[in-house]
N, C-alpha and C positions, 0 to 999 in steps of 0.2 A: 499408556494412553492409546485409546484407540482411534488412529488418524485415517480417514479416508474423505473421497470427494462428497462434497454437499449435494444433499439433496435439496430440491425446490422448499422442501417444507423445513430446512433447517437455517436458511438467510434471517427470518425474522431475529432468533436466537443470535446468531452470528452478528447480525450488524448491532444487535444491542450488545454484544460483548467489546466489539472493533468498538463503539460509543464510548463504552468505560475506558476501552485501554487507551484510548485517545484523547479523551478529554483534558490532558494537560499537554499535549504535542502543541510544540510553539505555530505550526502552521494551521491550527486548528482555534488554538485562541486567537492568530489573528484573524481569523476568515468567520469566527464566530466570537467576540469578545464576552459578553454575557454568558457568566458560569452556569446560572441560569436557566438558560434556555439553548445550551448548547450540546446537552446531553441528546434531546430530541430531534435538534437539530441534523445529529449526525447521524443519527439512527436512518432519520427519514434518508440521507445523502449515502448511507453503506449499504440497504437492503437494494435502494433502487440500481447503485453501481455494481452489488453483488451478482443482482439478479441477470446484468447486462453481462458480465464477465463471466458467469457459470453457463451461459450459452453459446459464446464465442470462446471462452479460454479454460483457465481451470480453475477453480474453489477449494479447496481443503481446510477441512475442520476437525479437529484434535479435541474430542470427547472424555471426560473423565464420568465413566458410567453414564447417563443421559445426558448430562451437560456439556454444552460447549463453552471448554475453556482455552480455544486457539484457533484461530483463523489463517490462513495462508491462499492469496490469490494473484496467478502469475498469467502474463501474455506473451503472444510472440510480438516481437517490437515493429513488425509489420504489420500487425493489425489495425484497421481504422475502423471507430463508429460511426454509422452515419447517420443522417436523421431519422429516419424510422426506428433506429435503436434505441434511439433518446426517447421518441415519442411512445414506443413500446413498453419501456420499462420505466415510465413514470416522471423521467430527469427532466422533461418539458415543464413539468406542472410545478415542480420546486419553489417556484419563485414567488408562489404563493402563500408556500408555507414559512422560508424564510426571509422573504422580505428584500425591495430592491437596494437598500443599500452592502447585504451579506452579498446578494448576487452580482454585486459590479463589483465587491472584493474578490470574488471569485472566478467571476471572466481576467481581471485585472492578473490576479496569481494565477492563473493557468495560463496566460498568455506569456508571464515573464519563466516559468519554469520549464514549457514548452520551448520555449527559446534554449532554454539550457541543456534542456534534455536532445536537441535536436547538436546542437553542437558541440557537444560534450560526452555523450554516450557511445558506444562503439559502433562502428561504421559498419559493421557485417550485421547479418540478422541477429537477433538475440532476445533470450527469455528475458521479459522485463517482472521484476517484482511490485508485483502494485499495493500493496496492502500483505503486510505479517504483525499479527497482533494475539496477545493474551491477558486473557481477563488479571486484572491485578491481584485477584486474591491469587494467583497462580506462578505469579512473576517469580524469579529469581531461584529458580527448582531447573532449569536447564530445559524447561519445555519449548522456549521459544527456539533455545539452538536445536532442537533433535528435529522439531518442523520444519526449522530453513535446511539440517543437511539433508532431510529425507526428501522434499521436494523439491529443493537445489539438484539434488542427484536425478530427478525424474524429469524436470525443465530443462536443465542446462549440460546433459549429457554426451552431444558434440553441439554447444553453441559455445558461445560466451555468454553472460547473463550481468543485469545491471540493474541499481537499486537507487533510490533519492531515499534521504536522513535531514531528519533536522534536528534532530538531537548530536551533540556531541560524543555524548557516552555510547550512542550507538557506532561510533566509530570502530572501536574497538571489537565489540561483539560481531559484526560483521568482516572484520577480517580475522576472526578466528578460523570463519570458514573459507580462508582466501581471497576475499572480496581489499581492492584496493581504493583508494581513493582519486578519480582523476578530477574534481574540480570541486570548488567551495565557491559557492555564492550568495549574497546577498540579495531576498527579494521583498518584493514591499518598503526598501529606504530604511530610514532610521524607528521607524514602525512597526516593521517587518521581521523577518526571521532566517538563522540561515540556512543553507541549502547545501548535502554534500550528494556529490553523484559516484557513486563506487560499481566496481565493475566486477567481473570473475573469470577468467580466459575460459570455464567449461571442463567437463571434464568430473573428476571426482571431488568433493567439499574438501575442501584442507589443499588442494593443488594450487603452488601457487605459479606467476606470469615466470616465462622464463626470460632469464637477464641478458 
């Protein structure tokens, strides 16, 4: 596979791939319930937040011959967007496409995850992973792990480094590479979905906390 940083002209590609490998992440059906139209939905929500993050942080995409079939984009956890970077990159205008009732699930879940990510994640600066994803026809081949150690290793090389999951079974594949679990939450209610926040002291993939 050949993985390196995106180019401006490969986000289209990419966020319709993060579309497919998303389309059944629990926090994704609740924020878009219509299978419907939430293919699109997310498209339109991965290229404009790609584009935001490939400016300010990093992007990598995992090519098999012209295709992308792997995404990976990480920040430093002291980065903030501000408004000119929403209005720049399109995320202002969203609300058009998906509609005010997706949009006030979507203030609603980023305000309760922010909350957890603020009290929950590690206290010193740190690589956050915002998005790691593979196209499904690809899944289950070990692409997704050779993306988090090779990027894991280029992010979090003297930090610590931290990730949110709402998958269960991601639990696991994440601490393969060291990554621990410091909190489990509940957001959205009995409608909602859960939330694990895992962390990595830094250092080399497979390093784990010391005891």
């Amino acid at each position: 596979m050949d993985l390196r940083a995106a180019a401006p002209g490969d986000l289209p590609a990419a966020a319709a791939m993060l579309a497919r490998s998303f389309h059944h992440d629990p926090a994704y059906r609740h924020l878009f319930p219509d299978p419907a139209t939430r293919g699109a939905h997310l498209q339109r929500l991965f290229v404009r937040s790609l584009g935001m993050r490939q400016v300010h942080a990093s992007v990598v995409v995992g090519r098999d011959g012209a295709e992308i079939i792997a995404c990976a984009s990480w920040s430093p956890s002291e980065l903030r967007f501000g408004f000119g970077d929403y209005l720049r990159h399109g995320l202002l205008t969203l609300p058009l496409y998906l509609g005010l009732p997706a949009v006030r699930r979507m203030l609603s879940t980023d305000g309760e995850v922010g909350k957890v990510r603020r009290t929950h994640e590690p206290r010193a600066p740190h690589a956050y992973l915002a998005q790691l994803g593979v196209d499904p026809e690809y899944q289950r081949r070990g692409i997704g792990r050779e993306v988090l150690q090779t990027t894991l290793a280029q992010q979090a090389a003297d930090r610590p480094a931290a990730l949110l999951t709402t998958r269960a079974s991601n639990v696991a594949f994440y601490a393969g590479t060291g990554f621990e679990v410091r909190h489990t939450a509940r957001i959205g209610g009995s409608a909602g979905f859960d939330l694990w926040v895992l962390s990595h002291p830094g250092g080399e993939p497979g390093r784990s906390r010391p005891g």
